[in-house]
C-alpha positions as CSV (number, residue, x, y, z in Angstrom):
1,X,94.2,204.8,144.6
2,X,90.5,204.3,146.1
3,X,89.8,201.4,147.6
4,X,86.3,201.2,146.5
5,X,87.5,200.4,143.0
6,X,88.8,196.7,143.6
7,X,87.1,193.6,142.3
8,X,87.7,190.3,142.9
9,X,87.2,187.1,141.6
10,X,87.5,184.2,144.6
11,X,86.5,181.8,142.7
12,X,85.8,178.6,142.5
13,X,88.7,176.5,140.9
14,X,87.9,174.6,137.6
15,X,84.6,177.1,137.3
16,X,85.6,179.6,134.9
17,X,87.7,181.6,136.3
18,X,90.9,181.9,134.0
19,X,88.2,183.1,131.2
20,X,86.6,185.8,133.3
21,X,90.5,187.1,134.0
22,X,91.0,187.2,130.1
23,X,87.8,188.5,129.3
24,X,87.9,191.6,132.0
25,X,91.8,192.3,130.8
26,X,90.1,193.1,127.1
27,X,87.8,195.4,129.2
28,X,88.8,199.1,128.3
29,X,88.0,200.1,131.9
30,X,89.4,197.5,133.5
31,X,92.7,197.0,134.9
32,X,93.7,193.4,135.8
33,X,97.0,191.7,138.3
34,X,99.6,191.3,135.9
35,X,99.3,187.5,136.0
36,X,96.4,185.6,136.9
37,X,96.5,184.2,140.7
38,X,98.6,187.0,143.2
39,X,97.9,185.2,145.8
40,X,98.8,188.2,148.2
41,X,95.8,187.4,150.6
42,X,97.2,184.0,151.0
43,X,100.8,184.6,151.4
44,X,101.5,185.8,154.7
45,X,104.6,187.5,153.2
46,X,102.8,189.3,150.7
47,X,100.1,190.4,153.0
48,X,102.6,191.6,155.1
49,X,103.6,194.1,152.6
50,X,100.3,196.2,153.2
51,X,97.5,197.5,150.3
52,X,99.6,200.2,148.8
53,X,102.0,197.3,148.0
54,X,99.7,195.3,146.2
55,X,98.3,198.3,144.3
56,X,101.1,199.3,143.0
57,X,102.9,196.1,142.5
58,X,100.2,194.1,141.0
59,X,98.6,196.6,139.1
60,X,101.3,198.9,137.6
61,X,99.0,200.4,134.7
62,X,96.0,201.5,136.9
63,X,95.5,204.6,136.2
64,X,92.2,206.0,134.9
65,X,90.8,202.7,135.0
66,X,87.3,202.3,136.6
67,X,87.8,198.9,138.0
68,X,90.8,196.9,139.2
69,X,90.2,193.0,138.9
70,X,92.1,189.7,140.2
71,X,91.0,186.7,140.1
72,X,92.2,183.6,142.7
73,X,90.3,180.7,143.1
74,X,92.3,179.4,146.7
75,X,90.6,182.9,148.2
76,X,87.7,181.1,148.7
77,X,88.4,178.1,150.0
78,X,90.3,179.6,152.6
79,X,88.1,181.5,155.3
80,X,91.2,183.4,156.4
81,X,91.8,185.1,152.8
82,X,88.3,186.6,153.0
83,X,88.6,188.2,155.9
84,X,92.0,189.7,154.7
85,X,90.6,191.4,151.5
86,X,87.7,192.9,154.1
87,X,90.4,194.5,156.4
88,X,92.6,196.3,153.2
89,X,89.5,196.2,151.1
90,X,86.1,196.3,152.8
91,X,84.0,197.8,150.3
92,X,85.7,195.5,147.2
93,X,83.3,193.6,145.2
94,X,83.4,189.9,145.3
95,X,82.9,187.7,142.3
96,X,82.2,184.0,142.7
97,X,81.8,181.7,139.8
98,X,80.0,177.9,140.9
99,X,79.9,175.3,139.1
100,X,78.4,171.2,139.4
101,X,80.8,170.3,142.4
102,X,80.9,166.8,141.3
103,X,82.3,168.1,137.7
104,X,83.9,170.4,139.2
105,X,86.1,167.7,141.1
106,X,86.3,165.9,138.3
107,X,87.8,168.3,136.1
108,X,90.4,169.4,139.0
109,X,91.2,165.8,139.0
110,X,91.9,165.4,135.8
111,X,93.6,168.5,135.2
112,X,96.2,168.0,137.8
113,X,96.7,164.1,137.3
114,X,97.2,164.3,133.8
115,X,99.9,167.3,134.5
116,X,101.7,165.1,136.3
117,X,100.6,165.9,140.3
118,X,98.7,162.5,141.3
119,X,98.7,159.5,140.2
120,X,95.7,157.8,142.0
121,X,92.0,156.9,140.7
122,X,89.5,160.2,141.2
123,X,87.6,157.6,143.4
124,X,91.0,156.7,145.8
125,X,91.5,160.4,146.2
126,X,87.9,161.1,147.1
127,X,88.5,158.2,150.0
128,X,91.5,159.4,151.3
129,X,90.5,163.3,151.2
130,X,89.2,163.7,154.6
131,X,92.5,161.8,156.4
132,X,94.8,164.1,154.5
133,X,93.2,166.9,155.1
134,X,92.8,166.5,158.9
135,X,96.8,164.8,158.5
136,X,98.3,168.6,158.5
137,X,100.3,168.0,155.4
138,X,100.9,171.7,154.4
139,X,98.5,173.1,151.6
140,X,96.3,169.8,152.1
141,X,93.2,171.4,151.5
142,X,94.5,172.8,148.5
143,X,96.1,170.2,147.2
144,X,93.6,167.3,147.8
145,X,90.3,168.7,148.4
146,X,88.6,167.9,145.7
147,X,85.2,167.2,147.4
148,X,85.5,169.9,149.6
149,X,85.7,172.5,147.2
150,X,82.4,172.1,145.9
151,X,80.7,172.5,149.5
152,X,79.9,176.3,148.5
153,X,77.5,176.9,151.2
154,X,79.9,177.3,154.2
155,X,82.3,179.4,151.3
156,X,79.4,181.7,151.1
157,X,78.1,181.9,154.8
158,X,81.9,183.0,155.0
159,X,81.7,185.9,152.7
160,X,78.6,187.2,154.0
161,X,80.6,187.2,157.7
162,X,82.1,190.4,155.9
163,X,81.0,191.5,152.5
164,X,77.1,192.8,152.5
165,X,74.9,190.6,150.2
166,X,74.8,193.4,147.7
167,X,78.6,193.5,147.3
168,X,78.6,189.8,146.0
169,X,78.2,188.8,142.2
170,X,77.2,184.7,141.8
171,X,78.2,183.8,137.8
172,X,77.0,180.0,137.6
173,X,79.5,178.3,135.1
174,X,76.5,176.2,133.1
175,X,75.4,179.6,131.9
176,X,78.8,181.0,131.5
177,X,79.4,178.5,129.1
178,X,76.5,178.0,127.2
179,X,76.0,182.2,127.0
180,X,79.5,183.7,127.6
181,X,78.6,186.9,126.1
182,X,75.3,187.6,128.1
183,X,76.8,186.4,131.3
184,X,79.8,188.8,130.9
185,X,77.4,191.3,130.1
186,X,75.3,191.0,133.2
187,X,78.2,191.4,135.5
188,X,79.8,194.7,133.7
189,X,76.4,195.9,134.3
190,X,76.5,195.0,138.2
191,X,80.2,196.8,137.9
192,X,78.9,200.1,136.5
193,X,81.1,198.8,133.3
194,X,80.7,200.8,129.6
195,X,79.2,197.4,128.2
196,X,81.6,196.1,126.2
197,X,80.5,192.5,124.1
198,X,83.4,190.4,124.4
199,X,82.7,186.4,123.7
200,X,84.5,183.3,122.9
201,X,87.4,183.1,125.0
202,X,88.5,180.1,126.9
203,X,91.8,179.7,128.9
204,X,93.0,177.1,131.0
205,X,92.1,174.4,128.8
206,X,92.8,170.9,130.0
207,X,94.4,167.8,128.2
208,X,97.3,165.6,128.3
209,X,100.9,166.6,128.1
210,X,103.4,165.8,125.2
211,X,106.3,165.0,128.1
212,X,105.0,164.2,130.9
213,X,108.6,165.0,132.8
214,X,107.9,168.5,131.7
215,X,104.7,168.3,133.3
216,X,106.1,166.8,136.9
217,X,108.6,169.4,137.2
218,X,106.4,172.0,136.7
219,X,103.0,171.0,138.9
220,X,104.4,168.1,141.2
221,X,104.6,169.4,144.6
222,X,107.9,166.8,145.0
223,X,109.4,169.3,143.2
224,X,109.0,172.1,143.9
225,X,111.9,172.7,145.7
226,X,113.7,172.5,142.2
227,X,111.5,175.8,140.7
228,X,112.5,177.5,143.8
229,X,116.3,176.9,143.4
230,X,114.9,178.0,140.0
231,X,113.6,181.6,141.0
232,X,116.7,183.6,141.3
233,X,117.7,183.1,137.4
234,X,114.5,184.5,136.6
235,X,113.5,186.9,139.5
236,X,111.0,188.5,137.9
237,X,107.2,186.9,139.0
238,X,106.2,188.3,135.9
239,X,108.6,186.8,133.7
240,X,108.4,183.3,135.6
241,X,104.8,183.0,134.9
242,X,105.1,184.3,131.6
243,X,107.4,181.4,131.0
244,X,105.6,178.9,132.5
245,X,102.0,180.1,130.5
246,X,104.3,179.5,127.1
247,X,105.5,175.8,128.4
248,X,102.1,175.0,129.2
249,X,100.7,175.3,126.1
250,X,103.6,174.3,124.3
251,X,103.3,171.4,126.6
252,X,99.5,170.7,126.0
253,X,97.5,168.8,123.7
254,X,94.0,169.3,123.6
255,X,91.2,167.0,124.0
256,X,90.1,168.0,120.6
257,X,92.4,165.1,119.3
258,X,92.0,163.2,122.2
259,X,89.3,161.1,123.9
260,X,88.4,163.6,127.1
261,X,88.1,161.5,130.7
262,X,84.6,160.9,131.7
263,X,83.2,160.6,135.2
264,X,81.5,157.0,135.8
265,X,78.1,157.9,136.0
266,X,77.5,156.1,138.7
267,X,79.7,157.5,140.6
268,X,78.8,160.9,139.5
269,X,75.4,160.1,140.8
270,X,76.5,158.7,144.1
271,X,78.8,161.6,145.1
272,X,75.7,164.2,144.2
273,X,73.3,162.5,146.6
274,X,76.6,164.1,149.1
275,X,75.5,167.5,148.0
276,X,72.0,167.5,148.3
277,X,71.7,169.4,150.9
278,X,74.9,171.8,150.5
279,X,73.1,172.6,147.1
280,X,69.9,173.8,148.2
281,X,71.2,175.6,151.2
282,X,73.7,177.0,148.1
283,X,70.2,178.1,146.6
284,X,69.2,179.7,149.7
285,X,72.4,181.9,150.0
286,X,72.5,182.8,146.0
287,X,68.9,183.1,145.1
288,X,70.3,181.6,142.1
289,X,68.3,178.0,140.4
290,X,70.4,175.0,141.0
291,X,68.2,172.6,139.3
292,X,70.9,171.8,136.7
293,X,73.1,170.6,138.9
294,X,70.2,168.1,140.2
């Protein structure tokens, strides 16, 4: 396999990025991980396993495709996952889909309390984000940075540490959603893609759950102890996240019959006074026009 043909997504969480992943695996060219989300340059015991590994184990029907595509928003967020893609992959593209960071810690909010992982107010979690974080609870920045997510310009400084500025595709998720068939366009035209118009798909919906038990025992990290005792009946990573894609939805109820949570304006306001500054130096980095986010 060449290793000029890998693409990937890093993300940001809550911008898009489950779409892009469903709209590149209709792609006729494109071959993408067999689930969403590897996480092989997070893992240490993945990473361990070497390139040819993760080839071959996470993209089994690869050949005569032009492009090989995951997507995994944790890659950047953590500095340490960038630099491990360079060292298998250094002349893989990088995808990176931004959107509003106050919406966007919004919607991660909402998404994992309602399933079940917190049950604090989005403003109590935004106070206590910095103390965890700096507490060394395992996974904290994951887990609870909500704020810190959406501080892109650091991200990208990062990514330019490795990847040349011409190697980096910037999708902003305003656009994404308003023109998903343009924007998807653009970028199989930065990836030497046959265009291929492929529109209206959306994944990773959010909403409330039916059981909310359901929900804790598959998101809550209290439990996740029990889904690890659960791994050996269904050994298969495949399979597992198969299953846990079919109780999701079986699980969900949209917001289409059900008021969606909105952001207190003025607290929307006041956290985006935070950003001013990590947005125009985001503008700097992208060349892309922020002004919707002001």
């Amino acid at each position: 396999m060449s290793k000029d043909n890998l693409v990937v997504c890093v993300g940001a969480a809550k911008a898009g990025t489950s779409t892009l992943y469903r709209l590149m695996e209709q792609h006729p060219e494109v071959c993408v991980t067999k689930y969403k989300e590897t996480n092989f340059f997070f893992d240490d015991s993945k990473f361990s396993k070497g390139p040819s590994w993760y080839v071959e184990q996470c993209f089994p029907s690869s050949f005569g495709k032009k492009v090989l595509f995951e997507a995994d928003p944790i890659y950047m967020l953590y500095a340490e996952c960038i630099a491990r893609i360079y060292r298998y992959f250094p002349t893989a593209r990088i995808v990176v889909m931004l959107r509003n960071p106050v919406d966007l810690a919004f919607s991660l909010y909402t998404y994992r309390s309602y399933y079940g992982r917190h049950g604090e107010s989005f403003v109590e979690m935004c106070q206590c984000e910095e103390e965890r974080i700096a507490s060394g609870i395992p996974n904290a920045l994951a887990e609870y940075g909500l704020l810190t997510r959406g501080r892109y310009a650091e991200q990208i400084e990062n990514i330019y540490r490795y990847f040349q500025r011409e190697q980096v595709y910037f999708i902003l998720f305003e656009e994404f959603i308003r023109r998903q068939g343009d924007e998807f366009l653009k970028l199989q035209s930065w990836l030497d893609l046959t265009p291929c118009r492929i529109e209206g798909v959306w994944d990773n919906e959010t909403g409330r759950p039916r059981l909310k038990v359901l929900a804790r025992a598959m998101y809550h990290p209290r439990y996740r102890f029990l889904r690890k005792v659960l791994h050996p009946l269904i050994p298969s990573v495949v399979l597992r996240s198969r299953l846990a894609q079919m109780l999701h939805q079986i699980n969900l109820v949209r917001y289409a019959n059900h008021e969606k949570p909105k952001l207190d304006p003025a607290t929307r306001a006041h956290l985006l006074l935070r950003y001013r500054e990590d947005i125009e130096r985001t503008e700097d980095l992208t060349g892309l026009d922020l002004s919707v986010w002001k």
